[in-house]
N, C-alpha and C positions, 0 to 999 in steps of 0.2 A: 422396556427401553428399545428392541426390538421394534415391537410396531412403531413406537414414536419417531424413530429414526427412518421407518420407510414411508410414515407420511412423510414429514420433512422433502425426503429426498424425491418425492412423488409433486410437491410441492411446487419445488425448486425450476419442473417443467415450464409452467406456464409461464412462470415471472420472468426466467428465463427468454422466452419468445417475445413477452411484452418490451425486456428492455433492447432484444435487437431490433425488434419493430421500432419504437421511438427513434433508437440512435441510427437506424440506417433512413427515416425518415427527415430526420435534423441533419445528416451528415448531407445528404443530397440539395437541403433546402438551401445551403451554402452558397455565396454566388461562386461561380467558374467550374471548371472539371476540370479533369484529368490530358483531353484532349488538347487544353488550352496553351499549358507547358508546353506540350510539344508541337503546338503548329506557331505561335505566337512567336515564337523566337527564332523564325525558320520562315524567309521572304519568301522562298520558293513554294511556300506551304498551301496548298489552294484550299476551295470550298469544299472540292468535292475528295480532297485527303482528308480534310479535318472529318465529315460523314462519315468516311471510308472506318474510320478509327473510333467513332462512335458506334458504330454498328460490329465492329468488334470488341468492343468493349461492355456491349449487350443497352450501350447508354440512351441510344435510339427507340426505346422500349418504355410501354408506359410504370411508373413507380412500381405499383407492386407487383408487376410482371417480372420487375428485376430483384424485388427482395424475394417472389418466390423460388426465382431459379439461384441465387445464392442459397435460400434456405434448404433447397434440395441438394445442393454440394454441402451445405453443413452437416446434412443427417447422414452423409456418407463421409465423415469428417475430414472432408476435402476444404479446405479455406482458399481454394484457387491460388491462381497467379499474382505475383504484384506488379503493378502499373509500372513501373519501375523500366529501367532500360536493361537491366539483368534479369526481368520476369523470371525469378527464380518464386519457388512455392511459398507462401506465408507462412504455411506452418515451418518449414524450413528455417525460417528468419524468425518466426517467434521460437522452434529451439533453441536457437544461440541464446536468446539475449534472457527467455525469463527463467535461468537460473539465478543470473546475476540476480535479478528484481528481488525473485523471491530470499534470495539469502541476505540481501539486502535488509527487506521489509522483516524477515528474520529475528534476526540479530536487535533494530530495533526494537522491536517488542519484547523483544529477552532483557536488554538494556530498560527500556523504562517501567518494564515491572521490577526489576533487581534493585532500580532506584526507588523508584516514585511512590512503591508499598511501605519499606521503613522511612522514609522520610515521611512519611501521611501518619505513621502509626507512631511515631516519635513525635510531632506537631500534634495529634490529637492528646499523647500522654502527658508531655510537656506546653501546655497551652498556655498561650501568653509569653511565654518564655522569650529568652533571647533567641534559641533554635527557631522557633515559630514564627516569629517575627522577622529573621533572616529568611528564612522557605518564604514567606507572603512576598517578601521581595523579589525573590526569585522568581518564583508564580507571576508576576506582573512582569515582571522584565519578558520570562518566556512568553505569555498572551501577546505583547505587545512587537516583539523583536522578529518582523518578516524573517521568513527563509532563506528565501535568495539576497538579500542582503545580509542575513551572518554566513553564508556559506562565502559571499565575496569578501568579509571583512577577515575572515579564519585562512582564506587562501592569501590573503595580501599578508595577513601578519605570521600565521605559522607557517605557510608554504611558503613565501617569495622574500620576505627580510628572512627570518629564523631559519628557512630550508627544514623543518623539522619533518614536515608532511610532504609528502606530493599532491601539487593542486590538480591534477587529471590524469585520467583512461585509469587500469587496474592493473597494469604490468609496468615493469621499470625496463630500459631496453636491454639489460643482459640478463633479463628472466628465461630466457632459454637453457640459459650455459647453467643453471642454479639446480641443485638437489632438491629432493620431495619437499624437505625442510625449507629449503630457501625460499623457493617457491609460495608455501604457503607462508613466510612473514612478509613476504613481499606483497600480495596480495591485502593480508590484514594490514599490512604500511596505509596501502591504497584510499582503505575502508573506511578507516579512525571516521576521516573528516567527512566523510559522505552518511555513515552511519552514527556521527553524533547529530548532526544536521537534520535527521533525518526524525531523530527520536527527541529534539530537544523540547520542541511546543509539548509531545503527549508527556513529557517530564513534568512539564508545570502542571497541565491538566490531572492526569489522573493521578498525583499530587494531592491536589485539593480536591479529589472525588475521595481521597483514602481514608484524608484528615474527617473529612465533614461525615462519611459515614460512620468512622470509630468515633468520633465523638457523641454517635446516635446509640450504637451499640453499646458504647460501656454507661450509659445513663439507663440502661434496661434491668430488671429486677434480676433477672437470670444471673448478671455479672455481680450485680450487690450478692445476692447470697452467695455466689463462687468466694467473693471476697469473706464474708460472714463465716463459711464455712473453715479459714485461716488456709485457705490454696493459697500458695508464690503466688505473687504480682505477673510473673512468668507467663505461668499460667494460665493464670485467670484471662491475659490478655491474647497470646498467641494459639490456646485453645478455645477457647471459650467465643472470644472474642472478636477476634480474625476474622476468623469460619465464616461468621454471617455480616461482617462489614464487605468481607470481598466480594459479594453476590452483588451488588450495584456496577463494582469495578468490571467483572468479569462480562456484564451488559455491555458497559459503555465500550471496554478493549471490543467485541465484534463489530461494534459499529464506526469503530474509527479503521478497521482493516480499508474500507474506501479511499478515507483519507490520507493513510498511507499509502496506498500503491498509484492515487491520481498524483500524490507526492512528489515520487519517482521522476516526475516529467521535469520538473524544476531542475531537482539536484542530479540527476542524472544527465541532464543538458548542460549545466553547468561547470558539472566535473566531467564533461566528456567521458561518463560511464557508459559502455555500450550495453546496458537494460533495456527493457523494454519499455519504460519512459521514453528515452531518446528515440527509440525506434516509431514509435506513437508519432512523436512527433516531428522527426523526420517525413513519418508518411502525411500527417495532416498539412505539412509544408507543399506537398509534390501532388495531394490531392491525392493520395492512393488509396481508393474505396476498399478492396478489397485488404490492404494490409491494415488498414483502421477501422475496419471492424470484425478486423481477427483480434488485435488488441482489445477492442473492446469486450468480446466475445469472453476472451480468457480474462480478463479484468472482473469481470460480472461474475464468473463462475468462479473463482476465488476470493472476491464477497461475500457470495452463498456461501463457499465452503466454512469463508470466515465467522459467518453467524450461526453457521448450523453447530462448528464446534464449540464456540461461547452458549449454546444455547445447551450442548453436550454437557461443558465445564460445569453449565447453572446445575445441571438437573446430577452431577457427581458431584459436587460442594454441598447442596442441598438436598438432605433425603429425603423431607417431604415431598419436592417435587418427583422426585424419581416414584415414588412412589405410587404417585397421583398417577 
């Protein structure tokens, strides 16, 4: 397990490099700069200021002349300044914001395994049923039901008629005056509707990734003789059973960690969470190279991280592979 884990993480290198290459290649291929903001809107603004401010901005420089001298702030994991009129440090700015993200994306993931496993294994055991039949409903509503449109329909009806939710930011304004306690239900008030929004599409999905695998595994011989052998139904299903239907699920959950946190940018715009979504894309608004490809940077590398522990879970679920 050992070595498997230091290729991986040996791995992790180059892909690494390849996705800041592309993205800081596409990011520049954009039309406008950074410069443009701030001379564009500014009559006094000359030719030879707009220059002045490319050339401090290293922009005057040919392409990969400037991802190498970012690349060489990366390896001292300096992520520079942001273009920004408070040129405070990126890393700086991505501190703030990606605990929010990650507790975010969190919770999610906690949420739609807590559902979407017994709903899938209840649908595979009861098939055809009225249960099953209700899920496939639900399953199509979630495929089809955009994000940003139920996050605006849940803020019009439970936040603004009902009042039950708050439709934005993550504090309420006497969060100060409030104990550890209060504090922390105020924040979870915050959450509800950012982190049901957030996990409802992988509800549906890994959903019917759960149903359709157990309904592969309990048609397998292993399970006939568990049953033959007179094991609880219990059993047969939550040991036997489970174990090896979750090994597809456990794939598909590291591959959607992307999905999740490109997520972030929607619902966290929209609910005025200050994440590192909104932060993304505040800087993609302002044109700020260096703060949008520190998101991106940390983005990627909690991808990896996300596949390499789905890839950990496969190889702890499954002892063959560990083995191998």
């Amino acid at each position: 397990m050992v070595k498997y884990l230091s290729k991986r993480l040996l791995m992790m290198i180059p892909l690494l490099l390849g996705i800041t290459l592309i993205s800081f290649i596409v990011i520049h291929l954009a039309p406008g700069e950074p410069t443009d903001i701030q001379t564009e809107l500014n009559p006094e603004a000359s030719t030879e200021l707009k220059e002045r401010l490319r050339a401090q901005y290293n922009l005057d420089k040919p392409l990969m002349v400037q991802y190498g001298i970012w690349l060489g702030r990366i390896a001292r994991l300096d992520f520079g300044n942001s273009f920004s009129q408070d040129r405070r440090p990126v890393a700086a700015k991505i501190a703030e914001r990606l605990p929010i993200t990650i507790l975010i994306n969190i919770l999610s993931i906690v949420l739609i395994l807590l559902v979407a496993v017994p709903i899938g294994i209840l649908s595979a055991i009861r098939r055809n049923s009225l249960f099953d039949r209700s899920t496939t409903i639900f399953v199509f509503l979630g495929f089809a039901t955009p994000s940003f449109w139920l996050a605006l329909l849940l803020m019009d009806f439970l936040g603004v008629r009902l009042g039950i939710f708050p439709v934005a930011g993550l504090k309420s304004l006497g969060y100060d005056y409030l104990g550890w306690g209060g504090k922390f239900l105020d924040i979870a008030h915050h959450l509800v509707l950012p982190v049901f929004v957030s996990a409802f599409g992988g509800l549906a999905g890994f959903s019917r990734y759960m149903r359709s695998n157990m309904l592969e595994v309990i048609r397998q011989d292993y399970v006939l003789t568990a049953r033959a052998k007179g094991l609880p139904e219990r059993l047969v299903i939550y040991k036997h059973a489970l174990r090896n239907a979750l090994l597809p699920v456990i794939t598909i959950l590291g591959l959607s960690v992307p999905g999740l946190i490109g997520g972030s940018v929607i619902f966290e715009t929209i609910f005025a969470i200050p994440g590192m979504g909104k932060l993304f894309y505040d800087g993609v608004m302002m044109r700020d190279y260096p703060l949008i490809m520190g998101v991106l940077v940390i983005g990627a590398i909690l991808t990896l991280v996300g596949n390499l522990i789905a890839d950990l879970s496969y190889a702890l679920t499954d002892p063959r592979i560990r083995k191998a």
